[in-house]
N, C-alpha and C positions, 0 to 999 in steps of 0.2 A: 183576650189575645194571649195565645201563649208566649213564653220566653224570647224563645228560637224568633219568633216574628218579629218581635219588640225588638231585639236586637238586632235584626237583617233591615229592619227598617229605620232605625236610629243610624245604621253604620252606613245606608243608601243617602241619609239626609243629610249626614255629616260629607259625604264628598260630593253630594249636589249642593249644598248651602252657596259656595261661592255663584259656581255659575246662573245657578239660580237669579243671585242678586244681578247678574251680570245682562242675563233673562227678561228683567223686569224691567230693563230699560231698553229695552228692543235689540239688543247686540246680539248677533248671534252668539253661540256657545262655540263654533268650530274658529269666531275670528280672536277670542281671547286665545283659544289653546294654541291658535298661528304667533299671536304674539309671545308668547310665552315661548314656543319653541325658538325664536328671534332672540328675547333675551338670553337664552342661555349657549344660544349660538355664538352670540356677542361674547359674552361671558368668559366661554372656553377656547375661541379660534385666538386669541392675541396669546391666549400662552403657548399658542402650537407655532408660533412666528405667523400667522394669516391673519392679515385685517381688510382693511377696506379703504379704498380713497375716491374721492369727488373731486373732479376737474372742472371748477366752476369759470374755464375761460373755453373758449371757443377752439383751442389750437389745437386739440385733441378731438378727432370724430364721437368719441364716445363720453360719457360725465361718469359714471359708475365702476370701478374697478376693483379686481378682486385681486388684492398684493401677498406675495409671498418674499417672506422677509429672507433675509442671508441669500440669498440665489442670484446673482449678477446678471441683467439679462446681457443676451449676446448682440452681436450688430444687426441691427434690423428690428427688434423687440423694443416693447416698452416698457420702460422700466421708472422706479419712485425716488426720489432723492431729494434729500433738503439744499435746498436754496443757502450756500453760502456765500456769498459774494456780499462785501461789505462797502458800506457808503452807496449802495444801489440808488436813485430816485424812485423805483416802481415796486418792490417788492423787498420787505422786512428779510432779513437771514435768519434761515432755519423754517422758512416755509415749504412745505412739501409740495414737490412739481410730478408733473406725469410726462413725459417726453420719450420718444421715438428715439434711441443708443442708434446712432447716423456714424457714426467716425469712431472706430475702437485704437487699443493699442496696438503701435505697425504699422497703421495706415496711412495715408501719403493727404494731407490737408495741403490745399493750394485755395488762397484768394488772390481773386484778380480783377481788381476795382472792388464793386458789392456782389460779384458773384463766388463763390463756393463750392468746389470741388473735392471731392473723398475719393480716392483710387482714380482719378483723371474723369470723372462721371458728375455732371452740375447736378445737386443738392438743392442748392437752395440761392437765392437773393437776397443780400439786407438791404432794410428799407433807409429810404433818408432823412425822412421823418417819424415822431412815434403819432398813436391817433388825434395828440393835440397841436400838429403840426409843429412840434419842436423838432430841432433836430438831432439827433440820434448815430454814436458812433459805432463802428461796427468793430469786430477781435479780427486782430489780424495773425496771419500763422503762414508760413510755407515750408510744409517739412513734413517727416514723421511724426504723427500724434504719440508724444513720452509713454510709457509703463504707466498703468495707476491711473490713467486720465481717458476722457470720452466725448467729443463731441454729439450733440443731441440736439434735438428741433422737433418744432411741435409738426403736423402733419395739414396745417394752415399755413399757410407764405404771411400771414400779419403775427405769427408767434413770437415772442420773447423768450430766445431762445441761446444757445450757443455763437449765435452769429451775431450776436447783439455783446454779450458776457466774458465768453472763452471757453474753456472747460471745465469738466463737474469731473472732480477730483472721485477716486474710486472708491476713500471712505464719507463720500458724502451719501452714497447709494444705499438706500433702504430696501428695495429687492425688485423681483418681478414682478410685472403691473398685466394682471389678464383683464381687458373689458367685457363688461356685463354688460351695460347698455349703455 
């Protein structure tokens, strides 16, 4: 065998070796190189401010989200933000939520009983109970929603949400929440 072979053939075996191994246990060779473009996806999108969130509660149509950090979303959008509300019963502060920006700054918040009104248009209903049949109070407000502040509700009527808490303060906001699936 000449050089020139030994060589092209050593340098073929040296970047088939992995998959190879990867071969010999039935895996395809196309689903390692899917992973691997994943990891490095991973890798490099959180230093761009883009990561990813999982809504593992119902109150969101969608579970999969692709967040882009710094970017406030607007009224109507959904957007990520940590959970601060202290002494809560159902969820730890500093948990990250996915919710529906329902009521921005400017805008006119009226409750009346457990219904909820944003620019004179019903939003939403708090419930009187939460799902263990305890009872449950709701935020009360009538006025202009302050600067800096947003009410937000999940896109299910049983969400834990703004109408349960109050409001998600403007530095509590992680960025904009686009669904994947």
């Amino acid at each position: 065998m000449s050089l020139e072979k030994s060589l092209k053939s050593k340098i073929s075996s040296f970047y088939s070796f992995p998959f190879s191994l990867f071969a010999l246990r039935g895996v395809p060779k196309w689903f390692w190189i899917v992973c691997g473009v994943v990891v490095l996806v991973f890798a490099i999108l959180p230093g761009l401010g883009i990561t990813f969130a999982i809504n593992a509660s119902p109150s969101i149509d969608s579970r999969v989200f692709l967040v882009i950090e710094r970017i406030e979303p607007s009224c109507g959008e959904l957007g990520v933000f940590y959970f601060n509300v202290p002494d809560n019963p159902y969820w730890k502060e500093g948990t990250r939520f996915v919710k529906r920006f329902i009521g921005c700054p400017g805008d006119v918040l009226q409750v009346r009983g457990r219904d909820f009104y944003v620019n004179g248009k019903l939003v939403g209903t708090a419930r009187e109970t939460d799902s263990k049949g305890q009872r449950v109070y709701h935020f009360a407000w009538n006025g202009r929603i302050p600067e800096g502040y947003y009410f937000v509700m999940g896109d299910s009527p049983r969400s834990y949400d703004s109408r349960y808490w109050g409001f998600v303060k403007r530095e509590w906001i992680a960025g904009r929440a686009y669904p994947l699936f």
